[in-house]
Every structure is written in C-alpha cells, then in structure tokens.
C-alpha positions, 0 to 999 in steps of 0.5 A, a space after each residue: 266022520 266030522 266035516 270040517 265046515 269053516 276054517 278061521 283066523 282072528 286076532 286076540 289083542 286083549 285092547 281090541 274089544 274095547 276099541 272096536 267097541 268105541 270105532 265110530 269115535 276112534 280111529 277108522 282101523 278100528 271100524 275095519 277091525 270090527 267089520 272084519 269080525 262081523 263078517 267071521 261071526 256071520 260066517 262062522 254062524 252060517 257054516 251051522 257048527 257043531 263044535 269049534 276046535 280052537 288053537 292058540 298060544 297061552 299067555 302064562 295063564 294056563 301053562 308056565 315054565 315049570 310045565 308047558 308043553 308044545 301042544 296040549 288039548 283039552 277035553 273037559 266038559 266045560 270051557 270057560 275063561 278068561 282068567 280073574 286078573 285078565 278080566 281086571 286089567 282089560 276088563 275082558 268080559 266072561 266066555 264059558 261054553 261047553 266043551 266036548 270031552 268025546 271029540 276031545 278024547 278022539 282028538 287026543 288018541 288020534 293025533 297020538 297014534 298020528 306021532 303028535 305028543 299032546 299034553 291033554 286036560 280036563 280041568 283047564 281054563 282059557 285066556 284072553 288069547 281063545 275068550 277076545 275071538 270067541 266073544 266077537 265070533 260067537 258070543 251066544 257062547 253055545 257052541 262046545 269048544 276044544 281048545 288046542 294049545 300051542 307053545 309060542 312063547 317058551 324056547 325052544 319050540 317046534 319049527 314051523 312044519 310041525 304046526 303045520 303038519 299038526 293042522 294036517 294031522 288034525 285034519 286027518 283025525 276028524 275025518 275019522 271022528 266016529 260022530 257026524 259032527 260039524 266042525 269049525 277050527 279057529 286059530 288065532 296069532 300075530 304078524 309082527 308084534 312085540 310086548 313090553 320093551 322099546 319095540 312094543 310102539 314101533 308100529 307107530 312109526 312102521 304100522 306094517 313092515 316088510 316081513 309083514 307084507 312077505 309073510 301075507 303074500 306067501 301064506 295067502 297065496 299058499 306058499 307053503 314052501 316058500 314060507 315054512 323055512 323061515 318059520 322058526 324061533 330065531 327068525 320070527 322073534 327077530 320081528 319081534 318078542 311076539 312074533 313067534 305067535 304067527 306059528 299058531 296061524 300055521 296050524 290053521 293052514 294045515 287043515 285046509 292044506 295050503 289051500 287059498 283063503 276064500 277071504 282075507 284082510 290085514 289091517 295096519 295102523 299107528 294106532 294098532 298092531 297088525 291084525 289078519 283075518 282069513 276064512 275058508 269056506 266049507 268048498 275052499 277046504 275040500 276043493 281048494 288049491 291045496 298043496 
C-alpha cells in the first residue's frame, strides 16, 4: 500500500514567482511569502516522496465550457506545463516531471468504485495553478506527478462536502495502492479573491477581511462541521469571483481528515491577495485530531 508522508497547501498567483523573486527590494509580505515556500520545499524534501498527487483548479486552459468536469485525473506519463500564453504574460518558467500512469489508473479505478466520477486523461498539460507551487516546491522537477483536477470556476459545482469527501476517499484509495510508494498531496487555492472588475483591488484597502479570519480559524482548528456548510457556490463567490477556489483546500482536509495542521501562516497585505500555506507531517496525518 502508498503512505501517504506530507500533506500541503500553497498559493499559485501567477505575480508571486516574480515578486518573491525581487522580496529583498519590495514589499516585506513578499519575504514572508518566500520564507513560507522555503520552509514547504524543505518539508516536502525531507518527507522523501515518491510521487505528488496535486489538486487544483484549471484556469480555462486545460478544461472549458464545452467539456469541464467536477473532477478529473491524469494518468500519462508526462506532466508538464504551464501553457505557451502563460509562459508570455507572467513569464512563468517551464515545469515538466514525469507522471505516474500505474498509480494514476489505480487513482482512477478506485475513486470510481469510491462513487467519484472522475474525468481522466493521458494526454494533458498543466497550468500556472499546479507549475507556481511545483516550481517553488520542488523545482528539480523529478518527482512524478498526478494532477487532480477540480472545478471552481464553472457553475454549478459540487458543495463543499464533496471535495472533502473526495480527499477522504483519495485517502482511502492510496492506502489500497498495490505499490509501496510514498505519497505527498498538494492542493493549492484562494481565501478571498476576485479577478478583473472593481474587487479585483480590494485587498488594498481590506488586505484580509472577516470571512477570511473565520474561514482560517475554522479550517486550521478543524471545524469541519462549523465550515463545510457554507461552503458552497453562492456563499464563496459572494467574497468574490475567485473565491469558490478555497474548495480545492477542502480536498487536502480530507486527506488528513480534519486533522490539525502540523504548520501554518496567512499572509495579508495591500500589496498581495491572501495567501495560506499549511502542512501536515507524516504523524499529523495518521495520528492527528481527526474528525
């Protein structure tokens, strides 16, 4: 069976590689920011996995309209990206890994027979929303990865409970992986958060508002009762166009179950969306406050 080994969730802004980049002559969050990286990437490299198992939300690029699923997975053997007009507008650098079609077809089978009716590829690529965490996270890009797809974007989409009961059932589906393998799941989200429009600056007069500090406390004290309820479509986009991505941090809480993070840190600014950053060490997942 897989073991799972670490669990995480990053921020993928598409600015923030540039701006971590250039901290010591900007603003201080962005030092914060690339602190909280460092510390994931040494985390993640002592955890020694095997494989990473990534969810995200795609950003029009590898799913639209005419055909996006809740969730998909991919199983190819190759996981590269981000897309060509992605590398020319942030000048996002490339990430290609290999991927892991045996644990991906496992993956697959298993969350089927689980009631989970995932869309699945083996020719696929990956946007800025998987390549802006890999790359701070692991950027001798030699770790296979598996991306999980979810749908924040496209109305209507599955209520909370789902993704997390989707992270359960991931769970659940690599403790029955037929290879020893160890496993990281990264996720990667949004607190409050608006694209284009009149809210997409709001942060600079509100860097972290009141749904964001409930939010936090809830999820990094395990709420899961309290928060999953209002989790659903209507209730985030009203932070929010964007919003509705804090979904895909639901998928990494189910995997360690509700449990509390070994680590944490929210960072907010005028000069930045919200940004969270959790772990859970190999003990916090088995052994942790579940719930």
């Amino acid at each position: 069976m897989a073991k799972i080994v670490y669990v995480g969730i990053a921020p993928h802004d598409p600015t923030l590689p540039h701006q971590v980049a250039a901290a010591d002559t900007g603003h201080p969050v962005f030092r914060q920011i690339r602190d909280d990286y460092e510390r994931m990437r040494t985390s993640l490299a002592q955890a020694r996995p095997d494989v990473i198992v990534m969810a995200s939300g795609d950003h029009f690029n590898q799913w639209f309209y005419n055909n996006i699923p809740a969730f998909g997975i991919g199983k190819g053997s190759n996981t590269a990206g981000p897309f060509p007009w992605e590398e020319e507008v942030y000048r996002l650098p490339k990430y290609q890994a290999p991927g892991h079609h045996d644990l991906g077809r496992h993956l697959l089978e298993s969350l089927l027979e689980r009631h989970f009716d995932l869309a699945s590829s083996d020719d696929y690529g990956i946007d800025h929303g998987f390549t802006v965490p890999l790359q701070a996270l692991r950027p001798e890009q030699d770790i296979p990865v598996i991306p999980l797809w979810t749908n924040v974007l496209v109305p209507p989409i599955p209520p909370g409970q789902r993704y997390y009961d989707l992270g359960v059932a991931l769970r659940q589906s690599l403790h029955t992986a037929p290879a020893e393998l160890r496993v990281a799941v990264l996720a990667t989200g949004h607190m409050t958060n608006s694209v284009g429009g009149p809210a997409m600056d709001r942060f600079t007069t509100e860097p972290v508002t009141p749904w964001d500090l409930r939010t936090w406390e809830l999820f990094t004290n395990g709420r899961v009762d309290d928060l999953l309820p209002d989790c659903t479509w209507d209730k985030l986009y009203a932070q929010g166009n964007g919003t509705p991505g804090f979904m895909v941090h639901l998928v990494a809480w189910g995997v360690v179950q509700g449990a509390l993070p070994t680590w944490c840190d929210m960072t907010s600014s005028q000069a930045s969306f919200v940004n969270t950053f959790l772990e859970w060490d190999e003990e916090a997942i088995n052994e942790g406050g579940h719930r």
